[in-house]
N, C-alpha and C positions, 0 to 999 in steps of 0.2 A: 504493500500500500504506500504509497506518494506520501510523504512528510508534511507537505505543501497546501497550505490554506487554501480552502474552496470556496471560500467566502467571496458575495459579492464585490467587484470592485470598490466600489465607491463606499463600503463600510470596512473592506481587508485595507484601505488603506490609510484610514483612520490613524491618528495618534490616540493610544489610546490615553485614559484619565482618571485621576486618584480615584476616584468614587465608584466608577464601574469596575475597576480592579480588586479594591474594597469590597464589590458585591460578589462577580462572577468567579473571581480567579484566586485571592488569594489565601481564603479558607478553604482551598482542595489543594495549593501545591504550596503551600508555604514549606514543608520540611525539605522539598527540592528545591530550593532559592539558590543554592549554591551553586548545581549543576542549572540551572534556568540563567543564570547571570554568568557561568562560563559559557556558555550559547549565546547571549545576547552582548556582551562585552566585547570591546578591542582588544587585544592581547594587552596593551600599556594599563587599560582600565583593571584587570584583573587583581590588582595588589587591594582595590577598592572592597572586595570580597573579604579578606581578611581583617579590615577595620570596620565592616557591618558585624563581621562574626562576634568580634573583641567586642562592639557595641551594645551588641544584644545578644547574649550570650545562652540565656536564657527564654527568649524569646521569639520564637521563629517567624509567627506575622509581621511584626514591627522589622527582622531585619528581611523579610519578604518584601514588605514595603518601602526600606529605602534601598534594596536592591532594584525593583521598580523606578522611583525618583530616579537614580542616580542613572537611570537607561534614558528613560525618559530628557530628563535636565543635560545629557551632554551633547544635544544636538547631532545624535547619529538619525545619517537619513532612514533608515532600515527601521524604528522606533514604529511600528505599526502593529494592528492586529494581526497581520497576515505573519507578520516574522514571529510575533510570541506565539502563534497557535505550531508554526512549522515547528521552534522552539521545542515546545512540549511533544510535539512526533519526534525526537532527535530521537536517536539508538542509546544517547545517554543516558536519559529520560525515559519515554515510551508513554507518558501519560496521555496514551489514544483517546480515551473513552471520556476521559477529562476534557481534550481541546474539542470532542464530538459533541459535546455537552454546552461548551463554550461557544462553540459557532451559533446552533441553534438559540443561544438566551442573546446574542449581540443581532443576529435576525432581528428578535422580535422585539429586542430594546428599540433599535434602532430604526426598522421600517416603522413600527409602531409613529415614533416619530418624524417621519417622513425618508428615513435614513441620511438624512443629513447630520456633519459636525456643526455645531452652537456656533453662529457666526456673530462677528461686529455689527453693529448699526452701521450700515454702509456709509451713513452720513458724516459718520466719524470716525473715519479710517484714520483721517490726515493726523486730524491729535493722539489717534492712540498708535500711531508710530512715530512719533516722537519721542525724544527722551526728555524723563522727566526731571522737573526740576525739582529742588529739595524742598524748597518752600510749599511747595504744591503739594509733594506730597505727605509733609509734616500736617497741612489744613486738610486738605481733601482725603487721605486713606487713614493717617494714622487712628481719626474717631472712629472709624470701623472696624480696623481689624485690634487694635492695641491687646485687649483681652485674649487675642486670639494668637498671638505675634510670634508667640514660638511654632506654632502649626505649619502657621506661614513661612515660617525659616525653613523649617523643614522639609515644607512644599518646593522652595525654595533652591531645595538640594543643601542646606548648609546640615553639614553633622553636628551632633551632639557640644562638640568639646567647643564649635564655635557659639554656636547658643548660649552655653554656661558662660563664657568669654564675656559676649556681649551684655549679657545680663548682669554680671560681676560689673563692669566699666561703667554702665547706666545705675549700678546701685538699686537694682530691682525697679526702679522708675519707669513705669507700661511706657510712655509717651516716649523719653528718654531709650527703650531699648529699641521700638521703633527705628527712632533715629540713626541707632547704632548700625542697626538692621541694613537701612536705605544705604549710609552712608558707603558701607562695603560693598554695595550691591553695587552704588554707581560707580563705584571704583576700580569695579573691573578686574578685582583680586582672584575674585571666584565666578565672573563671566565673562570669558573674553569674546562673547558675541554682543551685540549691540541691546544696549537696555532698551527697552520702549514698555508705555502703557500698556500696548499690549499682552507682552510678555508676562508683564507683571500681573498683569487681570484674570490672564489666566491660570498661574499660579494659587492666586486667593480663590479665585474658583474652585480649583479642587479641593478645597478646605469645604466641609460639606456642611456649616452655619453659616458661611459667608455668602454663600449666592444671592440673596438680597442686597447686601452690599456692594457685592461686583456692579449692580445693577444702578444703586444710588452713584456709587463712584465713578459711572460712564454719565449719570446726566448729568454731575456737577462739572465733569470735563468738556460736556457740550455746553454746558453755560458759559464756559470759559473762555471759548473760541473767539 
């Protein structure tokens, strides 16, 4: 049998998203994160596998999900539904009945809603690729997500030890770690692809209380215009 996702085009080639990995995927193969992320990895990303392990030691969803993150967050083109299902066909692996199970719930998530990916308000393409300013986003995101701010890191792709970091430096101060948060993000330490709203929006997006707010924080940036 073909390894190879059978999946509709325009839903196999999906990126997929915190929330639906959360639901479909990572309560059946969480104990093979390991061999799922030597599948899905660059050989250079591989040593990233040992500092999920050391992170969550204990824990196999949580390091299921920043093995996830961290496939997702590095900008490989291959980051689709159709490579994670082929993934779990590997000979490594073999979780057939699994990725068979998998296609059919992304079906019906997805035609259900038209099978389209969540798109921008077309009207506002121009500001949300843009890079944001600090100001902006000190007023406009940090009253939404502040409470939330580590999830967001996390989404993020930043690991554990930089969260503590930051948190230590802002002195537990939400608004303050925020800050700390933005500040590294636009600095390009830990992206060296170009920051824009977008990006960012859809980050908090996967945060799964934040989706109202992704939503408030797209019309206060159309006010802005």
């Amino acid at each position: 049998m073909s390894g190879k996702s059978k999946l509709d085009s325009k839903i196999g080639e999906m990126k997929p998203v915190r929330k639906d990995l959360q639901k479909f995927v990572i309560p059946k193969v969480s104990t093979h994160y390991n061999e799922i992320g030597i599948e899905l990895f660059h050989d250079d990303d591989l040593p990233v596998l040992d500092e999920i392990q050391k992170a969550n030691p204990n824990d196999y969803r949580k390091a299921c999900l920043a093995m996830f993150q961290h496939w997702l967050g590095a900008d490989y083109p291959n980051a689709t539904w159709n490579a994670l299902i082929t993934a779990l066909r590997s000979p490594g692996i073999q979780l057939i009945a699994v990725s068979h199970e998998l296609e059919k719930q992304l079906i019906a998530e997805y035609q259900s809603a038209g099978a389209s990916a969540p798109k921008a308000n077309d009207n506002n393409d121009e500001v949300l690729d843009e890079k944001p300013k600090m100001f902006k986003l000190q007023k406009i995101v940090t009253p939404y997500i502040k409470h939330e701010w580590k999830t967001v890191a996390y989404s993020m792709e930043y690991e554990v030890a930089d969260v503590k970091a930051m948190e230590k430096e802002a002195q537990n101060d939400l608004a303050a770690c925020c800050e700390k948060l933005f500040e590294d993000w636009l600095s390009t330490k830990h992206y060296p692809t170009p920051q824009t709203w977008r990006k960012l929006l859809e980050r908090i997006k996967e945060v799964d209380n934040l989706q109202d707010a992704v939503e408030k924080i797209e019309e206060k940036l159309k006010e802005k215009k």
